[in-house]
TORLODREN-147600 format. One record per residue: residue number from 1; chain; x, y, z of N, C-alpha, C in turn; residue in three letters. Coordinates in Angstrom, 3 decimals. Atoms other than C-alpha are relative to their C-alpha. Layout:
# TORLODREN-147600
num / chaine / n_u / n_v / n_w / ca_u / ca_v / ca_w / c_u / c_v / c_w / residu
NUM / A / X / Y / Z / X / Y / Z / X / Y / Z / ALA
...
END
This chain:
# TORLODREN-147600
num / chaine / n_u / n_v / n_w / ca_u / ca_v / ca_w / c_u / c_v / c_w / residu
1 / A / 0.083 / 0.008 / -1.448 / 8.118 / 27.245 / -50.907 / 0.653 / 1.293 / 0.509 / UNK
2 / A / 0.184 / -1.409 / -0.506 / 8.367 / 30.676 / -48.880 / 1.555 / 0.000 / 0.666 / UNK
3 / A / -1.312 / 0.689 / -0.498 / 12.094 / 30.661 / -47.498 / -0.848 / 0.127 / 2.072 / UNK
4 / A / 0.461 / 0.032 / -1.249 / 9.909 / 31.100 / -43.676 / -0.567 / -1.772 / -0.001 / UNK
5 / A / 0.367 / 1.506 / 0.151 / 8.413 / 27.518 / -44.832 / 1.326 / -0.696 / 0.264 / UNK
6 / A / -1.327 / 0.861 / 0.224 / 11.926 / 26.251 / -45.859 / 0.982 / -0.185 / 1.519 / UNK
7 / A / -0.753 / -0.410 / -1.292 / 13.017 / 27.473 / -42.381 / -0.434 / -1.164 / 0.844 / UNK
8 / A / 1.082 / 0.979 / -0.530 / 10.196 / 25.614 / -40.587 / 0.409 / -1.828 / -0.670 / UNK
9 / A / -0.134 / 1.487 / 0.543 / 11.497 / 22.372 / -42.461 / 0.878 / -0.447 / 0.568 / UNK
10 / A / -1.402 / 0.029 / -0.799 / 15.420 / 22.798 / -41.574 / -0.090 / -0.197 / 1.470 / UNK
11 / A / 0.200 / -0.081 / -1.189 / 14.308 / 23.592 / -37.820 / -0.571 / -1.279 / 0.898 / UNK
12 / A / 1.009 / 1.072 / -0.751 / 11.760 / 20.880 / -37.491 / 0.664 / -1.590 / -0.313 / UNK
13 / A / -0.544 / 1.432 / 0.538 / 13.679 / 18.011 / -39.248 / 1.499 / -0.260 / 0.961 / UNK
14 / A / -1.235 / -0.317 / -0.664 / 16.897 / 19.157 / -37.117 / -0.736 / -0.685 / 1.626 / UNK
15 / A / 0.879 / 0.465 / -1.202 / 14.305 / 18.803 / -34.022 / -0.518 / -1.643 / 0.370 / UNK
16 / A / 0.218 / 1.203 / -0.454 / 13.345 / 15.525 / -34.587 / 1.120 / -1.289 / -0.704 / UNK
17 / A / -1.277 / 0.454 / 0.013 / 16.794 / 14.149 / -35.823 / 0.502 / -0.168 / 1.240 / UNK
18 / A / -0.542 / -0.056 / -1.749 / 17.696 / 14.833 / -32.219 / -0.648 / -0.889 / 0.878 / UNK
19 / A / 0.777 / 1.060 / -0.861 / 14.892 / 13.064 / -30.752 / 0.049 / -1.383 / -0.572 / UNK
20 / A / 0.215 / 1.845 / 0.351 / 14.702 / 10.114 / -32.735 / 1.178 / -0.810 / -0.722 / UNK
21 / A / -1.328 / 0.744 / 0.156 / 18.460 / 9.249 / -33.213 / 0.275 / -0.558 / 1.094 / UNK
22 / A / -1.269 / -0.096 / -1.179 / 20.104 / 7.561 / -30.838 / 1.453 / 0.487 / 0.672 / UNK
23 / A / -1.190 / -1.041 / -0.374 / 22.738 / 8.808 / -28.711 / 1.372 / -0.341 / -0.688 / UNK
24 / A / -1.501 / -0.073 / 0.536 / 25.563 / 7.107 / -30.561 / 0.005 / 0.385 / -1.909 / UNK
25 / A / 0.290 / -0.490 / 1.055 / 23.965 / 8.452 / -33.538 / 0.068 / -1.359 / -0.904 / UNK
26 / A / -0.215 / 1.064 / 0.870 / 24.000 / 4.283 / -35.132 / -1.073 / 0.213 / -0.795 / UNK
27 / A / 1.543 / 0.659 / 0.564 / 20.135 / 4.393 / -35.959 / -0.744 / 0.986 / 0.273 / UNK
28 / A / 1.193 / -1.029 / 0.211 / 17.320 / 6.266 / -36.506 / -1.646 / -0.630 / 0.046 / UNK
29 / A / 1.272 / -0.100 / 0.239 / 13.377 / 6.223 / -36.228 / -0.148 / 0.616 / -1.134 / UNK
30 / A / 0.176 / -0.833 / 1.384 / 12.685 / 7.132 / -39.895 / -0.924 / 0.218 / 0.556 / UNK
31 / A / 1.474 / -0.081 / 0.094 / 8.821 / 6.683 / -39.386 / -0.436 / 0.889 / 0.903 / UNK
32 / A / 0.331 / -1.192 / -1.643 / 8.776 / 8.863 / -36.260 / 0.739 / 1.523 / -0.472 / UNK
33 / A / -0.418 / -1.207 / 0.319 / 10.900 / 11.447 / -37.647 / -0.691 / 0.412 / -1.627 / UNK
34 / A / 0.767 / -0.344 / 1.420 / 8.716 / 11.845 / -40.920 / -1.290 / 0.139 / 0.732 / UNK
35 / A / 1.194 / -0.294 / -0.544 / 5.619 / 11.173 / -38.623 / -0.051 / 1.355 / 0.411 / UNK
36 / A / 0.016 / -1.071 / -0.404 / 6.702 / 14.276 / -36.612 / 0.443 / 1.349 / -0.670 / UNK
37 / A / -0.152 / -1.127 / 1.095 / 7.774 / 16.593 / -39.414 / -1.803 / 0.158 / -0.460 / UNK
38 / A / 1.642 / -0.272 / 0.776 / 3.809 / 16.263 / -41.374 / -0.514 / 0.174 / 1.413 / UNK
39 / A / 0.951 / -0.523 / -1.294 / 2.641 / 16.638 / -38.314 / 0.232 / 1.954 / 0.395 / UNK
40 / A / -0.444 / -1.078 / 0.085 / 4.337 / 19.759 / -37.684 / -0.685 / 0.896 / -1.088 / UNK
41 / A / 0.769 / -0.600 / 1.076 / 3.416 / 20.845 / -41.249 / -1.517 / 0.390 / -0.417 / UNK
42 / A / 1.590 / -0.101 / -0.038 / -0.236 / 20.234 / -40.856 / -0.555 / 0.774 / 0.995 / UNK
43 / A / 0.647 / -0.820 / -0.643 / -0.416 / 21.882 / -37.877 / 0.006 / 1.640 / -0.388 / UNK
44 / A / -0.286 / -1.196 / 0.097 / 1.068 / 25.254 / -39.146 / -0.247 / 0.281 / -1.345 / UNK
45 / A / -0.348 / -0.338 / 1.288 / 0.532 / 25.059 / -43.106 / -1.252 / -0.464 / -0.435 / UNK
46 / A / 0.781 / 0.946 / 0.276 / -2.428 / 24.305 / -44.683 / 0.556 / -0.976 / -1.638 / UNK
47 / A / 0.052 / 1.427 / 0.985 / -3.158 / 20.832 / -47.022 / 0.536 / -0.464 / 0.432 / UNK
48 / A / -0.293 / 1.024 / 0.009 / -1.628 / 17.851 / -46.930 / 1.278 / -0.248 / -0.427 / UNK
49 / A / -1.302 / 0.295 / 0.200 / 1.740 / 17.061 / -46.437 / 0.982 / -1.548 / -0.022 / UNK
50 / A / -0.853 / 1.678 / 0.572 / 4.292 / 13.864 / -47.356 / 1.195 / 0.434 / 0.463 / UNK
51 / A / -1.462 / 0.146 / -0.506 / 7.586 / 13.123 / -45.696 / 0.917 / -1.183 / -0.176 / UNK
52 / A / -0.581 / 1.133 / 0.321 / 10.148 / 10.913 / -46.645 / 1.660 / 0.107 / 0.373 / UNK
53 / A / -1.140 / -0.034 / -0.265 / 13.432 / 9.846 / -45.449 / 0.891 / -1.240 / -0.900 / UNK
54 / A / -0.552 / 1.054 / 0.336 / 16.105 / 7.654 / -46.876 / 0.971 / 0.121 / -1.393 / UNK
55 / A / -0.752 / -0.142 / 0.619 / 18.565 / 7.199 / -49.425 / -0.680 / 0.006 / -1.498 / UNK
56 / A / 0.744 / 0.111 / 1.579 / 15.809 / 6.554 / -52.428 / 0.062 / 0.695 / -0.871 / UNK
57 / A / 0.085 / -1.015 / 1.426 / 15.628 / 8.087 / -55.591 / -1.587 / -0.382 / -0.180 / UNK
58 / A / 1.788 / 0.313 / 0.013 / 11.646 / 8.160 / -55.528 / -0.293 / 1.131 / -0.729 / UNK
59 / A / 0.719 / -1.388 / 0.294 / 9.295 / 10.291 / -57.236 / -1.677 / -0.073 / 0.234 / UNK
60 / A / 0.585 / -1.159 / -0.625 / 6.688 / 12.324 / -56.106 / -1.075 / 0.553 / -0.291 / UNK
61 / A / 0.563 / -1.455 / 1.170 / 3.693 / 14.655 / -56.950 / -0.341 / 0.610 / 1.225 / UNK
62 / A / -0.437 / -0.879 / -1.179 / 3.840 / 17.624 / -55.247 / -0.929 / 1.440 / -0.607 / UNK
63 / A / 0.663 / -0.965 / 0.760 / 1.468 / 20.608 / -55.362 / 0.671 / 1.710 / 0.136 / UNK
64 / A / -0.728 / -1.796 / 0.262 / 2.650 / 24.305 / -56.399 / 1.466 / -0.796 / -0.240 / UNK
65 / A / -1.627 / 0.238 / 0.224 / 6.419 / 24.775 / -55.937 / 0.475 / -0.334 / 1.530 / UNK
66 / A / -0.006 / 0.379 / -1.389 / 5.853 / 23.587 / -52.280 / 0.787 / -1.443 / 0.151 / UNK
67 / A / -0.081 / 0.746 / -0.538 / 8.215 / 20.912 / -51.770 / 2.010 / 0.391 / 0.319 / UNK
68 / A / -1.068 / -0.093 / -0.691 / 11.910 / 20.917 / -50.130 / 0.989 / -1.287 / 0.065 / UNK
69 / A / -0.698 / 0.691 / -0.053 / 14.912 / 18.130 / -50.372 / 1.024 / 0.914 / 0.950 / UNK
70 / A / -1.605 / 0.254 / -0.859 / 17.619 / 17.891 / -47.445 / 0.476 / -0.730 / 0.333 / UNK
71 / A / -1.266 / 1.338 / 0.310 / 20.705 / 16.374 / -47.364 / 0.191 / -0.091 / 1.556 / UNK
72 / A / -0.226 / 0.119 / -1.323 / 21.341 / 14.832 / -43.782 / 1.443 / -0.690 / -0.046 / UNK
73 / A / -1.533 / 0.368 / 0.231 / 24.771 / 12.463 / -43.517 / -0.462 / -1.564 / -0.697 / UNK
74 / A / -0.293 / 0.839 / 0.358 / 25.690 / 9.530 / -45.177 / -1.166 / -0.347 / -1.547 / UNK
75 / A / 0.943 / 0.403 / 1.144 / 23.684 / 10.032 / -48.592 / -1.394 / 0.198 / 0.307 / UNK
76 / A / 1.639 / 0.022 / -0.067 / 20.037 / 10.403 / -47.016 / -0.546 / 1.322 / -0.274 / UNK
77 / A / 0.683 / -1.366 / 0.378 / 17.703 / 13.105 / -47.572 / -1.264 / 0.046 / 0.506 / UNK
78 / A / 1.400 / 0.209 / -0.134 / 14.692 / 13.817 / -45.839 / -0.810 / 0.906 / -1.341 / UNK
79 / A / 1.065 / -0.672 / 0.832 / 11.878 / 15.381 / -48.664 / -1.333 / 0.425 / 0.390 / UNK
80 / A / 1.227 / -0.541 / -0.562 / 9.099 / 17.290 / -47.696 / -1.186 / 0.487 / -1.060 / UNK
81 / A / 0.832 / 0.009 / 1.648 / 6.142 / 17.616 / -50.427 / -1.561 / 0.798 / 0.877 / UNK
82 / A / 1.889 / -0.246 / -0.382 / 2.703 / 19.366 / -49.993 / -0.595 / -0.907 / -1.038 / UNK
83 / A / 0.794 / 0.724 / 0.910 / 0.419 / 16.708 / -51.631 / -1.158 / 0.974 / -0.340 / UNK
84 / A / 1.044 / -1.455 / 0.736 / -2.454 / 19.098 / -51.935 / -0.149 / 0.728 / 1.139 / UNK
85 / A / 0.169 / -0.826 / -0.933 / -4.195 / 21.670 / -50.795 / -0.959 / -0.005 / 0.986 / UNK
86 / A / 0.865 / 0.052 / -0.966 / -6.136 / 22.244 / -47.974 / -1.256 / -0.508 / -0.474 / UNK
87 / A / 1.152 / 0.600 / 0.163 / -9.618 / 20.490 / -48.198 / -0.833 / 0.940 / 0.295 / UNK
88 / A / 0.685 / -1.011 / -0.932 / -12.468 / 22.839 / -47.353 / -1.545 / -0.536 / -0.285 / UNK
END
C-alpha cells in the first residue's frame, strides 16, 4: 500500500471515528464506520475493498500488498484489505 493510500486510511478512519462515536466516547457504530471507510476507498481507489473493526483475530485474503491494520484504543483495530481488483 502507497504510504498516500495509508494516509487516506489514517485520515478517513479518524473521520469517521468522530462521527460515529458518541460524545462520551462509550460506543461506537462499527458497521457505519467500516461502511464509510469502503466507501471512501471505492470512491478514490480502484477494486474492491473490506473493512473491519473489532478486537478479532480474523483472517483475510487480500490482493497485492494492499491492505493496512490500525490500532484504535482499548485493543481494537480497524483493517482495511483490497479484496480485488477493479472489475472491468
Amino acid at each position: 500500500m502507497s504510504s498516500a493510500t495509508k494516509e487516506d486510511a489514517v485520515t478517513w478512519t479518524h473521520e469517521a471515528l468522530k462521527i460515529y462515536t458518541s460524545r462520551d466516547g462509550t460506543s461506537r457504530e462499527s458497521f457505519e464506520i467500516c461502511k464509510f471507510i469502503k466507501r471512501r476507498f471505492e470512491e478514490k481507489h480502484t477494486g474492491h475493498w473490506g473493512v473491519s473493526l473489532g478486537r478479532c483475530a480474523s483472517s483475510y485474503t487480500y490482493y497485492n500488498d494492499n491492505n493496512i491494520k490500525i490500532s484504535i484504543d482499548n485493543n481494537e483495530y480497524v483493517m482495511i484489505f483490497q479484496s480485488s481488483p477493479k472489475q472491468t
